[in-house]
C-alpha positions in Angstrom: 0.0 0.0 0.0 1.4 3.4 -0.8 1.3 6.1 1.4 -1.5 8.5 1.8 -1.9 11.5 4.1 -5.1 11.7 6.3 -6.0 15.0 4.7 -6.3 13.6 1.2 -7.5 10.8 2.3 -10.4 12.6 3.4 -10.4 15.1 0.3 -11.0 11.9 -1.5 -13.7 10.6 0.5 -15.4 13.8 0.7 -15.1 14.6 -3.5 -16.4 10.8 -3.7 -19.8 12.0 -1.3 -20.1 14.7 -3.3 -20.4 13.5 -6.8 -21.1 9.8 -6.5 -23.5 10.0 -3.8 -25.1 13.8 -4.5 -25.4 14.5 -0.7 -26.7 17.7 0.1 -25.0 20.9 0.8 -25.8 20.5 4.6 -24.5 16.8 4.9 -21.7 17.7 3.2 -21.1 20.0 5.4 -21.3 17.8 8.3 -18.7 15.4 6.9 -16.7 18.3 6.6 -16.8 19.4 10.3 -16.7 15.9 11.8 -13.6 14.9 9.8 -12.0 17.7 10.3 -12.2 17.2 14.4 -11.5 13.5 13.5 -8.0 14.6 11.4 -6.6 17.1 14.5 -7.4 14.1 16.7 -4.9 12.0 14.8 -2.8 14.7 14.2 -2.0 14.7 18.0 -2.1 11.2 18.1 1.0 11.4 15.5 -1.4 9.7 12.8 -0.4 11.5 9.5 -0.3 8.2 7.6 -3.8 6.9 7.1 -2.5 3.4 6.6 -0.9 3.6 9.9 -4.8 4.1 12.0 -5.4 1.3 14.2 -8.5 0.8 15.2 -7.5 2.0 19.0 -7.3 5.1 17.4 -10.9 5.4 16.3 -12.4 4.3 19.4 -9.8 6.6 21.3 -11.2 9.3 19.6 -14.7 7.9 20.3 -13.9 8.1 23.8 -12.5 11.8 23.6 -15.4 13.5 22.1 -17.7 11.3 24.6 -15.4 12.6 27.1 -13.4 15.8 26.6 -15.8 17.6 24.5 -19.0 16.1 26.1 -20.9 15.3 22.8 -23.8 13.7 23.1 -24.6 10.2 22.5 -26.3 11.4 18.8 -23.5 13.5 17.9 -20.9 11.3 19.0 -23.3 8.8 16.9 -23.3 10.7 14.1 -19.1 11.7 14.2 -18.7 8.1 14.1 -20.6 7.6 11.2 -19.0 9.9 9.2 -15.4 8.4 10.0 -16.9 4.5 9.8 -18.1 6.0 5.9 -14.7 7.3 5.6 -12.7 4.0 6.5 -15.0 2.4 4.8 -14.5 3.9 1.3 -10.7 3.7 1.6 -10.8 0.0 2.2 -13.1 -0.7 -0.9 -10.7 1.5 -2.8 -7.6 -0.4 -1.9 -6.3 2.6 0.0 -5.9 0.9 3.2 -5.6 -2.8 4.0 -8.4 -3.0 6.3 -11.5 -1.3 7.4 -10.3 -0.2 11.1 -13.3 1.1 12.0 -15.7 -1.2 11.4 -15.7 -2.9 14.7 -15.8 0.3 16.8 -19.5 0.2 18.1 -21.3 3.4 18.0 -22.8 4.2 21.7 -26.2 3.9 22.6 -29.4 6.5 22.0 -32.2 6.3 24.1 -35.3 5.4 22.8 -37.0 8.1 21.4 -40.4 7.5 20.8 -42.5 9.3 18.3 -44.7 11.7 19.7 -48.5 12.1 18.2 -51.2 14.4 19.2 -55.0 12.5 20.3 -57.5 12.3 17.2 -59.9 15.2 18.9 -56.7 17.7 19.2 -55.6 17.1 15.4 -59.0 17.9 14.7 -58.5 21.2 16.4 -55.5 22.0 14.9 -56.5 21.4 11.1 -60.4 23.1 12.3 -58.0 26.1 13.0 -57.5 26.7 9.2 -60.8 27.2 8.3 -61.9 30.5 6.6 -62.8 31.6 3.4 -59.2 33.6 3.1 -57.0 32.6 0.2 -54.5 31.9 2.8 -56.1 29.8 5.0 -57.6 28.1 2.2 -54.3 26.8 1.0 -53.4 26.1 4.9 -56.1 24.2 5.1 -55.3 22.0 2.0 -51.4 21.8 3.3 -52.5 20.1 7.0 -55.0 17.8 5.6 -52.7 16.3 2.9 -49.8 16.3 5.7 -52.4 14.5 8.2 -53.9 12.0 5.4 -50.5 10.7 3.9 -48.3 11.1 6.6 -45.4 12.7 4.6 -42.9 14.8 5.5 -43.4 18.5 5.4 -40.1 18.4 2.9 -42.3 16.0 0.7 -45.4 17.7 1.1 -43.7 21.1 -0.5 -42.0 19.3 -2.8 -45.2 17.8 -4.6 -46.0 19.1 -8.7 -49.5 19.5 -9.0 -48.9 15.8 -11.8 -48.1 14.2 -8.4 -51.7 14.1 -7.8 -52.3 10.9 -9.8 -56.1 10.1 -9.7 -57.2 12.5 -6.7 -57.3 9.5 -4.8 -54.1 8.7 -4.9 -51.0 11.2 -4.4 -47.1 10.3 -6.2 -44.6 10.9 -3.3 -40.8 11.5 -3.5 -39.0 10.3 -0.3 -35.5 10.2 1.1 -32.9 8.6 -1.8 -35.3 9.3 -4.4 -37.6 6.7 -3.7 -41.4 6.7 -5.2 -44.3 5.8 -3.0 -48.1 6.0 -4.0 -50.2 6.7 -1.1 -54.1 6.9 -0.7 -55.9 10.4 0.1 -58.8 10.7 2.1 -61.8 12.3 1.0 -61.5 15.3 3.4 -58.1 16.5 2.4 -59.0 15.6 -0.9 -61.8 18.3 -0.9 -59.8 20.7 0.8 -56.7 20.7 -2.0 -59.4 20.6 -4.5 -61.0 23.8 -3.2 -57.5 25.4 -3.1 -56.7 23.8 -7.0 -60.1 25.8 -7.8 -60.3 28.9 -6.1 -56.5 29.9 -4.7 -53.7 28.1 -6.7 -54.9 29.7 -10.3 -55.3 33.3 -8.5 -51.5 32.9 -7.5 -50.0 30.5 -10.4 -50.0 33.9 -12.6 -48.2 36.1 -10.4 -44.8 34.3 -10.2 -42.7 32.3 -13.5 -44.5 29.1 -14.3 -44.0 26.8 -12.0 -45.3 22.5 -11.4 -45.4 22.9 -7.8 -49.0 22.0 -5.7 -48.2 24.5 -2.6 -47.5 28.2 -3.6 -47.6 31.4 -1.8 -49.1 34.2 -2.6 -46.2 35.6 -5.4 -46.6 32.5 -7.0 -43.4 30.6 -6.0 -43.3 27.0 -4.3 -44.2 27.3 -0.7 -40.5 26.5 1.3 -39.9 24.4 4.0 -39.5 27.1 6.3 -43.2 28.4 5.4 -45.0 25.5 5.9 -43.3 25.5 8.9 -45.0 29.3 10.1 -48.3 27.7 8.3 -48.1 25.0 11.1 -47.1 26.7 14.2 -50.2 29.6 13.4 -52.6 26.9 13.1 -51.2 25.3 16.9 -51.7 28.4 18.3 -55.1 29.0 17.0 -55.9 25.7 18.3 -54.5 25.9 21.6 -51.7 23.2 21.1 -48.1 25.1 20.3 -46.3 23.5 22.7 -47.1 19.8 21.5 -47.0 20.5 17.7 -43.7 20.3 15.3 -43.9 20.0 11.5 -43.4 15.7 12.3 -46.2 15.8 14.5 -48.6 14.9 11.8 -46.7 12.0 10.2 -46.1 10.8 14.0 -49.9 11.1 14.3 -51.0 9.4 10.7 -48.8 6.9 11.7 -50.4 6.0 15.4 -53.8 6.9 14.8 -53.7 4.3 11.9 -52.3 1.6 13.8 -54.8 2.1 16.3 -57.0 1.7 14.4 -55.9 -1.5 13.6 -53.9 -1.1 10.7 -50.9 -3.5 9.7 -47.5 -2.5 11.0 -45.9 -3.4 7.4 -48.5 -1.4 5.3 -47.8 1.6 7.3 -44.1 0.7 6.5 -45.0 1.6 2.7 -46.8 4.6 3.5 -44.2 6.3 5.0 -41.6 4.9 3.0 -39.7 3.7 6.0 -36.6 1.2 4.4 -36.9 -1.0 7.7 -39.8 -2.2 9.7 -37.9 -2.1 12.5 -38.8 1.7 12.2 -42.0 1.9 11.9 -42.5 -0.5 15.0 -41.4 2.0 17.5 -45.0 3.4 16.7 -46.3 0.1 18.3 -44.7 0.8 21.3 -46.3 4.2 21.7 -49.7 2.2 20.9 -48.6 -0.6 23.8 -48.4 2.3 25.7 -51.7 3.9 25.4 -53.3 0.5 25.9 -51.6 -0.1 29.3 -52.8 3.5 30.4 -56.4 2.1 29.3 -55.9 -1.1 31.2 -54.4 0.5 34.3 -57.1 3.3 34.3 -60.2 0.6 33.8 -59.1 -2.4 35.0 -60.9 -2.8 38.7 -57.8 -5.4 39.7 -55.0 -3.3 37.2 -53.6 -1.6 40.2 
C-alpha cells in the first residue's frame, strides 16, 4: 500500500460523497466538520499516515469526544458515522488494507419514541384553518394532505400538482429518491381541490410558471420554512403550540392508523420507511396507550 496522508484521504472521501453519492449541501457539510475534528485528533495522536490508523485510534477518539468535548450520544453517533463512511471507502478503494473502524461500536441512544397528538386535538388544529381567506384556504389544504399521507413537510412542498395521480391517490418522492403512491382521504381531498379551484390559479400567474401544488401568494413553491410558520399559526389557534412540530402529523398518521388496527408493514410503505424495524417504534407508543387504558379501567390493574 502506498502512502496517503489523512487530509487527502479525506479530500477523497469527501469529493467521492459529493459527486457519486449527490449529498446535500448540509451533509456535506457535516462530513466536513466531523472529519476535520476527527484529522486534529490524529494529528495529535501522530497519525499522519492513514494506513498507519489502528483501530485503537478510532475508538480513542470515540472516547475523547464522549469525554473531553462532552458530545452527546447522537453527535458522537453521528461523528462516528462519518469516520466509519470514511474507512469504509478507503478499504473498498484499496487505499488501506483494512476497514479499522468497522468494529468500533457506536454508543447507545435512548429510545425516542415518536410523539403524536390525540384524534380530537388534530381535529382542532386542522379546524384552526378554516376561513374563506385565500391563505387559509391553501393552509387548510397543506395540514389535511400532511395529516392524510403522513409525509414529511419536505415532501409535502415538494409535490407538482402531476403528483396528484387520480385524486385518490397522491405520487410521493422520499429520502434517496424513492417513489411511494399513497391513498388520500376524502377530506383532504376536498380541501386541495378547493384550493386547486379557487386559490392556486389566483396565484399561479403572479410568479414564473412553476409545477409545484403549494405556492404562496407571489406565485413561488411554498418552502420548507413556510410550511413550517403555516403550522405553528394553526397550533396556536388551536390551543396546542407546545405539542405541535412539522413531524407531528406523520407521527400522528402513523399511530392513529395503527390504532385503528392497521398492519405495522402497510404503514411501513406509506411512510416509506426502508426497515420495519422503524416503523414499529409506533407500536410501542400504541402498547403504551393500551396499558394506560388497562391501568385506568381495569378494577384489579392496580
Amino acid at each position: 500500500m502506498r502512502s496517503v496522508q489523512v487530509e487527502q484521504a479525506v479530500g477523497r472521501f469527501l469529493r467521492h460523497v459529493a459527486v457519486e453519492r449527490g449529498l446535500s449541501d448540509n451533509t456535506l457539510a457535516a462530513y466536513r466538520r466531523d472529519l476535520a475534528r476527527y484529522a486534529a485528533h490524529l494529528a495529535e495522536a501522530g497519525r499522519t499516515d492513514i494506513g498507519d490508523v489502528t483501530t485503537a485510534d478510532v475508538a480513542a477518539f470515540l472516547d475523547r469526544i464522549r469525554g473531553e468535548d462532552g458530545a452527546a450520544a447522537s453527535s458522537a453517533a453521528r461523528m462516528l458515522s462519518s469516520v466509519r463512511g470514511l474507512h469504509r471507502f478507503l478499504a473498498e478503494d484499496g487505499l488501506v488494507a483494512d476497514d479499522v473502524a468497522h468494529e468500533v461500536d457506536p454508543p447507545k441512544l435512548p429510545l425516542r419514541l415518536p410523539k403524536a397528538i390525540p384524534i380530537d386535538d388534530m381535529a382542532r388544529l386542522i379546524a384552526a384553518t378554516e376561513g374563506e381567506d385565500p391563505v387559509l384556504v391553501r393552509d387548510r389544504a397543506l395540514l389535511e394532505l400532511l395529516y392524510a399521507t403522513g409525509t414529511r413537510v419536505s415532501e409535502a412542498v415538494g409535490l407538482d400538482v402531476d403528483d396528484l395521480a387520480t385524486g385518490e391517490m397522491v405520487r410521493v418522492l422520499g429520502k434517496g429518491g424513492k417513489q411511494r403512491m399513497v391513498p388520500v382521504g376524502s377530506y383532504a381531498r376536498a380541501a386541495v381541490d378547493a384550493y386547486l379551484t379557487r386559490v392556486r390559479p389566483m396565484w399561479a400567474v403572479k410568479g414564473a410558471a412553476t409545477p409545484a401544488l403549494f405556492l404562496g401568494p407571489r406565485g413561488a413553491r411554498l418552502s420548507r420554512q413556510s410550511a413550517w410558520l403555516v403550522i405553528q399559526a394553526a397550533a396556536e389557534r388551536a390551543d396546542l403550540s407546545a405539542h405541535v412540530s412539522p413531524h407531528t402529523f406523520r407521527h400522528s398518521f402513523a399511530t392513529h392508523l395503527l390504532q385503528g388496527g392497521a398492519d405495522v408493514r402497510v404503514v411501513q410503505e406509506l411512510l416509506g420507511h426502508s426497515s420495519v424495524a422503524t416503523t414499529q417504534l409506533y407500536t410501542l407508543v400504541t402498547a403504551d396507550a393500551l396499558r394506560d387504558v388497562y391501568t385506568t379501567a381495569h378494577p384489579r390493574a392496580r
